[in-house]
C-alpha distance (Angstrom), angle and dihedral (degrees) to the residues before:
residue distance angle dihedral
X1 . . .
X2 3.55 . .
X3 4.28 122.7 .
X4 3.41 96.2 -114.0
X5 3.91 116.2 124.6
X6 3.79 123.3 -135.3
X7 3.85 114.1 -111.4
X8 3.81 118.3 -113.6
X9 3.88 132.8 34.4
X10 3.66 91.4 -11.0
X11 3.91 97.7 68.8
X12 3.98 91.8 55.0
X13 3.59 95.0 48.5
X14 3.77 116.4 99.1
X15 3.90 116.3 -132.6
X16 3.77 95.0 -110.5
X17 3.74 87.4 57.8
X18 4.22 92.6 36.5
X19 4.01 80.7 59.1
X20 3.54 95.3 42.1
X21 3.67 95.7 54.0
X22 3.61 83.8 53.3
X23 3.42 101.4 56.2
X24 3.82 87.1 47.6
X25 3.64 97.4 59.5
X26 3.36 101.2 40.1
X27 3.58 88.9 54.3
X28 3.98 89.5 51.0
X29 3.90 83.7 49.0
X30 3.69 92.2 56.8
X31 3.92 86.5 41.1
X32 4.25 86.0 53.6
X33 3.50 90.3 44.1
X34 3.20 95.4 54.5
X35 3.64 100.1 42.3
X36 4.10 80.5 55.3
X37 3.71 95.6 64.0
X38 4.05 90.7 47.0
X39 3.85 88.8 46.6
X40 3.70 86.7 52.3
X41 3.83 94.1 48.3
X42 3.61 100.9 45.1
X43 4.08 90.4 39.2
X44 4.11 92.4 47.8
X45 3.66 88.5 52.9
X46 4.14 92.5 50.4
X47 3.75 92.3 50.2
X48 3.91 85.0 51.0
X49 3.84 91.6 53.9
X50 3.77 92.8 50.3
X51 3.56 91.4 42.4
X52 3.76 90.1 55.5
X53 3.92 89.4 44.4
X54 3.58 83.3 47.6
X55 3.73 103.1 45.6
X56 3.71 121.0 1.3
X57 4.03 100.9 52.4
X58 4.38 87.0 48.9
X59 3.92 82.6 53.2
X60 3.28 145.5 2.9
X61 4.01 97.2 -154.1
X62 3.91 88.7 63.0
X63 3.64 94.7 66.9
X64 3.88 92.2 102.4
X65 3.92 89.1 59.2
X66 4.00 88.9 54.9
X67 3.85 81.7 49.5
X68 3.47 91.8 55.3
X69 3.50 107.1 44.7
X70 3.67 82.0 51.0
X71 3.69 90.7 76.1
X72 3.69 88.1 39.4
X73 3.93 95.8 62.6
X74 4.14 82.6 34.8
X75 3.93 88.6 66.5
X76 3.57 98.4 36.9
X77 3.69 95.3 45.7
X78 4.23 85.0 58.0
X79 3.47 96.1 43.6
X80 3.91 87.9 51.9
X81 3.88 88.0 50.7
X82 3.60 97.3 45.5
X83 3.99 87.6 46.0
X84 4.03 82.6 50.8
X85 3.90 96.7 43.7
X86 3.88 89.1 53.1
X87 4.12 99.6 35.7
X88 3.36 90.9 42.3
X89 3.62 96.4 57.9
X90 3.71 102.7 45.9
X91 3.97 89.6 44.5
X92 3.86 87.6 56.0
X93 3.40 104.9 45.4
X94 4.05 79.0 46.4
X95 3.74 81.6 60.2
X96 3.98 96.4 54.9
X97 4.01 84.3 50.6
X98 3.59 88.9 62.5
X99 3.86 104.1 28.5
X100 3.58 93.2 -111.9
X101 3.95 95.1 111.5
X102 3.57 101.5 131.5
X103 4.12 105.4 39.0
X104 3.85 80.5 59.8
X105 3.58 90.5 48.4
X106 3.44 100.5 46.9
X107 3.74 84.6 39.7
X108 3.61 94.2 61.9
X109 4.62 98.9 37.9
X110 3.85 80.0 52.6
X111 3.55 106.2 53.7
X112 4.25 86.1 39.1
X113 4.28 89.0 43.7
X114 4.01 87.6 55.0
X115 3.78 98.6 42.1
X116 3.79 88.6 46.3
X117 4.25 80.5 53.6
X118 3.09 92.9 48.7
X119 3.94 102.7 47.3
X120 4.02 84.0 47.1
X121 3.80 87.9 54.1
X122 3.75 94.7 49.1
X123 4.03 86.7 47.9
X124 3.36 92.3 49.2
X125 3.93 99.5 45.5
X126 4.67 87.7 50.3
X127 3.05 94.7 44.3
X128 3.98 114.7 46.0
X129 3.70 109.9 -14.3
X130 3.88 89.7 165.8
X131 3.67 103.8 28.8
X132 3.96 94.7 54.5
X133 3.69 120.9 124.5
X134 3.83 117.9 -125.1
X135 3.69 88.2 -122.3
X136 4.03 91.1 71.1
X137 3.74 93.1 58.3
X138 3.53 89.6 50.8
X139 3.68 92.9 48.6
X140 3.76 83.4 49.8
X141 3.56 98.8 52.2
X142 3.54 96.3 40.0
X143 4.43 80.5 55.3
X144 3.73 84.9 51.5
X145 3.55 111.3 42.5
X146 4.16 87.1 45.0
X147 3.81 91.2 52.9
X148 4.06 89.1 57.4
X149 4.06 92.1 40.2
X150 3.55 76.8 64.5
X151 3.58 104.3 42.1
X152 3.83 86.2 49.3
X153 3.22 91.3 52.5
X154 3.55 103.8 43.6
X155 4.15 86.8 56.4
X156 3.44 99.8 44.3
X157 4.13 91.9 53.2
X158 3.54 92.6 45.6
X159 3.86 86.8 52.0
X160 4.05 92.6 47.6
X161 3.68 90.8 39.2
X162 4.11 103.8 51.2
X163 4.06 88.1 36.8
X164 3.87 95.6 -124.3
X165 3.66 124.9 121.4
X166 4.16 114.0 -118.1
X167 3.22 121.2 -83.8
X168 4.39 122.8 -102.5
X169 3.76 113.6 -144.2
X170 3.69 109.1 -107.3
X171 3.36 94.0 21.1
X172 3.69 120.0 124.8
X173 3.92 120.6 -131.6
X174 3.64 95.2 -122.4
X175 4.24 90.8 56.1
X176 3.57 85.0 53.2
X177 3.59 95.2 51.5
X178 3.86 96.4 49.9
């Protein structure tokens, strides 16, 4: 690699901080990774209740079809998580680049956080809509509401950080700019 220094945030930072920064987002990326393989878990096992919904209560005989889009979802569900582990990497350390570390960081634990709600929600609904404990839903909501804490807060540092006001659906960039 060559000496030169990337242009930005990166050329003010000291290297205690440059390493620091590091250390912080890979330790998010482990943290998204993670959340990944839970998302995956909890998510395979709502597509499998809906499926038997679905499927396996209309007829018995189409239990081998539930089966095998079982290892369907299964393969997908690691591709998507590989695809995540490696994205979510390079778009992160991206992010420490340009000083915008942890919007994308919260960015990414929120949108995981919510679908994780969400998956819980849809297991929870299949399987025992009138047998559930109060104590689930609360679980759930708490899921839900810290997922969009997140989002929220991932948009409005990436607004404060890169100086710009958020953007308005339908709004062109040059109305935004004038």
């Amino acid at each position: 690699m060559s000496g030169r220094v990337p242009s930005g945030v990166w050329r003010g930072m000291s290297r205690q901080r440059k390493i620091g920064q590091h250390v912080v987002m890979y330790l998010g990326w482990a943290a998204v990774v993670a959340l990944g393989i839970w998302l995956g878990l909890v998510g395979r096992e709502a597509v499998l209740n809906l499926l038997s919904i679905a499927y396996v209560k209309l007829s018995r005989s189409r239990a081998w079809q539930v089966a095998a889009l079982d290892k369907f979802v299964l393969l997908g569900l690691g591709l998507a998580w590989i695809t995540l582990m490696i994205g979510s990497e390079h778009y992160l350390r991206e992010g420490v680049k340009k000083g915008l570390l942890f919007p994308r960081l919260a960015g990414f634990l929120g949108v995981e956080v919510v679908l994780i709600a969400l998956a819980d929600a849809i297991r929870l609904i299949v399987v025992s809509p009138v047998d559930s404990v109060w104590i689930h839903w609360l679980i759930i909501l708490a899921e839900a509401l810290a997922g969009a804490i997140l989002l929220w807060a991932a948009r409005t540092r990436a607004v404060r950080e890169r100086g710009a006001r958020p953007a308005v659906l339908g709004q062109a960039s040059s109305e935004r700019e004038g």
